[in-house]
C-alpha positions in Angstrom: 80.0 -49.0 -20.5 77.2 -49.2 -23.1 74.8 -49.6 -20.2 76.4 -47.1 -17.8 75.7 -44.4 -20.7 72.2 -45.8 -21.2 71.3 -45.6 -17.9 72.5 -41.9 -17.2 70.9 -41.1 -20.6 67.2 -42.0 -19.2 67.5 -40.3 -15.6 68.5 -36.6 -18.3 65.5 -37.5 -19.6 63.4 -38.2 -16.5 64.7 -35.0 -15.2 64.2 -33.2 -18.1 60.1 -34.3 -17.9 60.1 -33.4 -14.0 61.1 -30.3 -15.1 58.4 -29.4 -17.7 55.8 -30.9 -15.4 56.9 -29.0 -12.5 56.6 -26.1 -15.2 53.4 -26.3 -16.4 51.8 -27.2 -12.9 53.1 -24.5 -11.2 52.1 -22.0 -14.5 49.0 -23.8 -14.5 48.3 -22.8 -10.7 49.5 -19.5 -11.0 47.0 -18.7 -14.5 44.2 -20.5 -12.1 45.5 -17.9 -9.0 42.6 -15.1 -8.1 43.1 -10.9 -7.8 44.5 -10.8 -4.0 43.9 -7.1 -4.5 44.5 -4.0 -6.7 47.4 -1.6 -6.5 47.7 2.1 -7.7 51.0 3.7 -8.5 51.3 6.5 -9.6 55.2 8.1 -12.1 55.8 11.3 -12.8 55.1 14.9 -11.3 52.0 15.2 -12.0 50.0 13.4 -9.2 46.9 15.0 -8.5 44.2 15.8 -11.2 43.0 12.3 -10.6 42.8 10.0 -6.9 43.7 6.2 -6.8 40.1 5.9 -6.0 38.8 6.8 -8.9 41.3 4.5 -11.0 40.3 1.4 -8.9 36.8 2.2 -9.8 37.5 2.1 -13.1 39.3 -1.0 -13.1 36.9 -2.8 -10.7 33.9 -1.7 -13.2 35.6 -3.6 -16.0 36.6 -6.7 -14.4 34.1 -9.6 -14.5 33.4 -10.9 -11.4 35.5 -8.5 -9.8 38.0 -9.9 -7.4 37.0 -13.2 -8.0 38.1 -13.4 -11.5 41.5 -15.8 -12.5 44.4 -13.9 -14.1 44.4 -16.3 -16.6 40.6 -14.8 -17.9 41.6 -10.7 -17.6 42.3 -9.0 -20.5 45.2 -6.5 -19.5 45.0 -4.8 -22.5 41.3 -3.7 -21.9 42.2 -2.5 -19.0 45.1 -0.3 -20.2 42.8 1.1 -23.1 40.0 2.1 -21.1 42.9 3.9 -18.3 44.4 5.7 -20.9 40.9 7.1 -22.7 40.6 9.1 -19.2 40.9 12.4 -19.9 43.0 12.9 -16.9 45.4 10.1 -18.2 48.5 10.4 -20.8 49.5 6.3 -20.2 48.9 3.2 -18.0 50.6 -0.2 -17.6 48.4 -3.0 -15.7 50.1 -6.2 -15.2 49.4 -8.8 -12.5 52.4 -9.6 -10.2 53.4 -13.5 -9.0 51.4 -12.7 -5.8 48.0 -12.3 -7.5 48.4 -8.3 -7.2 47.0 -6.3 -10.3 48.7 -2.8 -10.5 48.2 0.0 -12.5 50.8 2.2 -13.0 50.0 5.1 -14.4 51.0 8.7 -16.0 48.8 11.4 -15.1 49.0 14.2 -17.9 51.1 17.3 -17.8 48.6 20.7 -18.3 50.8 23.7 -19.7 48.1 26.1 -20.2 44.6 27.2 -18.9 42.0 28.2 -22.0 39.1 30.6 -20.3 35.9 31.8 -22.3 32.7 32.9 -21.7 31.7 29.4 -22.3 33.9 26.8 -21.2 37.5 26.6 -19.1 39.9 23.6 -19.9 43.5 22.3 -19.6 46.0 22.3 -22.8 47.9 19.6 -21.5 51.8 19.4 -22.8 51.3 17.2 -26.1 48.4 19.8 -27.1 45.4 18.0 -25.9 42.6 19.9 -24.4 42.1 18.0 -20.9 39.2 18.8 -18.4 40.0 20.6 -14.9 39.7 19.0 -12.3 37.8 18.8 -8.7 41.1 17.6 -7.2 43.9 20.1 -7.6 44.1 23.6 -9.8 47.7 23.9 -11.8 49.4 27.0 -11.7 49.7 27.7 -15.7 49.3 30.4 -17.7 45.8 31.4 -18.8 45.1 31.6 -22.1 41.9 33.9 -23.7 40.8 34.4 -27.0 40.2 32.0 -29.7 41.9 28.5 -30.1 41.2 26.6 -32.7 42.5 24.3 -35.7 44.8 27.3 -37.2 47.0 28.5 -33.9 46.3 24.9 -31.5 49.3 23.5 -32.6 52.1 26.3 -33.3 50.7 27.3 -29.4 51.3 24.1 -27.7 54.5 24.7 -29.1 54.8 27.9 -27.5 53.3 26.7 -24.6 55.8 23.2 -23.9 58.7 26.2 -24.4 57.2 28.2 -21.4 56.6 24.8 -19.4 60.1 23.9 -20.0 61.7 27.6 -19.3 62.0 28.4 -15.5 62.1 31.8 -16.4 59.1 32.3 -19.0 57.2 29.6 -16.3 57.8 32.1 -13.2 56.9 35.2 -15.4 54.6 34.7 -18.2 51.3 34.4 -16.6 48.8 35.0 -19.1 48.4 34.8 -23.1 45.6 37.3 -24.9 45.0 35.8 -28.5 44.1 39.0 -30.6 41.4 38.6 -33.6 44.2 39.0 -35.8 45.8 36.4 -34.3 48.3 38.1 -32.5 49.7 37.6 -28.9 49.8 39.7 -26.0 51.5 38.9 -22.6 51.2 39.6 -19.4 54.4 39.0 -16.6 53.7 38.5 -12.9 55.5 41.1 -11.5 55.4 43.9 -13.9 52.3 46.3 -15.2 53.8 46.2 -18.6 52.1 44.9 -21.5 54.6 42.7 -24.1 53.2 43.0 -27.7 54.3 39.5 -29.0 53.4 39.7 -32.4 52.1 35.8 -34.6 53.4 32.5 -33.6 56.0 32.9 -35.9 59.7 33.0 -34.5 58.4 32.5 -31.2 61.7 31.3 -30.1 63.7 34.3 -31.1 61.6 36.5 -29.5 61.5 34.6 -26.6 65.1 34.9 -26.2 65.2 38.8 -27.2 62.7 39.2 -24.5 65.1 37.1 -21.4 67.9 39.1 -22.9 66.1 42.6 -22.4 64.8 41.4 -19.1 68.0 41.0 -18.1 70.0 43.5 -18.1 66.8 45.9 -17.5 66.1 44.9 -14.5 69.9 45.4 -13.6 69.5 49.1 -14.1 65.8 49.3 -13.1 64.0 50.6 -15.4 61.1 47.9 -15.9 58.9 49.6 -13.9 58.8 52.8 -16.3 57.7 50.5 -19.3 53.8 50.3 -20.3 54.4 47.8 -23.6 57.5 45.5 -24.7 57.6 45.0 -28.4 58.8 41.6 -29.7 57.5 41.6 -33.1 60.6 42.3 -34.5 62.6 39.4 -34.2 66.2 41.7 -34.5 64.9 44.0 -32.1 63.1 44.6 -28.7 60.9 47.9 -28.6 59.7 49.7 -24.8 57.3 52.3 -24.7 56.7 54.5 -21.4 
């Protein structure tokens, strides 16, 4: 009986070692595998600032040896870091898959806003960024004049995501005038009628006085006889003829 359990004991363990060694072979062969070829894919809405192209470039550029190189020698992470410093980027994940296939999927940023001076035209993209325009595809956003800086950027990407997010500010609000006293003007795309926004501050509220006033104005039609909607006062919406 002593022997029986003996013998069963040392084919567990001969099993048990086939196992790691079938293990570490096949991991071994699989680190030791080459790049088959690189895939693109693409999440989100966004797909179009930037072309598959132009992200297999960059991967290609920064892989040693190029196709020839063995997973087990690519530094992924590299990879992802210099993806996401595109400027057309907002995230990437490269892996390799079992088949030797290195794919980059990747997030392509979000603009919400166009900034246009007499010296330069850029994206704000939705987490406040400024991100380049592109050769590929122009998004229909707001545009945005006057001067951005350090003291507005970030209470107007606020703004700005809240417009994104709104189907009815994003069908209507078509541009943003920043003022030298740092007030907002706004300008809707089917109406001649300026609205006097007033600071950043209680953007919100005025927001929804302004989709309240809309709305039951253009019930009895009278938008079309307004030159300027007042939403400074956050209790109160002002029209002038």
């Amino acid at each position: 009986m002593k022997r029986i359990f003996n013998l069963t004991n040392i084919r567990l363990i001969l099993m048990f070692g086939l196992v790691i060694f079938l293990f570490s072979f096949t991991s071994k062969r699989n680190e030791q595998r080459k790049i088959a070829k690189i895939d693109v894919v693409f999440v989100g809405e966004n797909n179009l600032f930037i072309k598959s192209e132009t992200v297999n470039k960059l991967l290609i550029e920064n892989m040693s040896n190029r196709l020839a190189i063995e997973k087990d020698n690519l530094d992924l992470n590299k990879l992802e870091r210099i993806l996401d410093s595109n400027a057309m980027i907002d995230e990437s994940d490269v892996f390799v898959s079992i088949d030797g296939v290195l794919k980059a999927v990747v997030k392509q940023k979000t603009p919400v806003a166009r900034v246009v001076d007499e010296f330069d035209s850029f994206y704000i993209d939705y987490k406040g960024s400024k991100m380049p325009l592109s050769d590929n595809f122009t998004a229909r956003v707001p545009l945005v004049s006057g001067n951005v800086n350090g003291k507005n950027e970030e209470k107007l990407a606020q703004l700005l995501r809240v417009i994104y997010e709104d189907d009815f500010l994003k069908k209507n609000i078509i541009a943003i005038q920043i003022m030298p006293n740092a007030s907002l003007k706004m300008f809707n795309r089917n109406y001649d009628y300026q609205i006097d926004f007033g600071s950043l501050r209680n953007f919100e509220t005025k927001f929804k006085n302004y989709k309240a006033f809309f709305q039951k104005a253009v019930l009895d039609s009278t938008l079309n006889k307004y030159k300027k909607i007042d939403l400074r006062f956050t209790k109160q919406v002002v029209c002038t003829k």
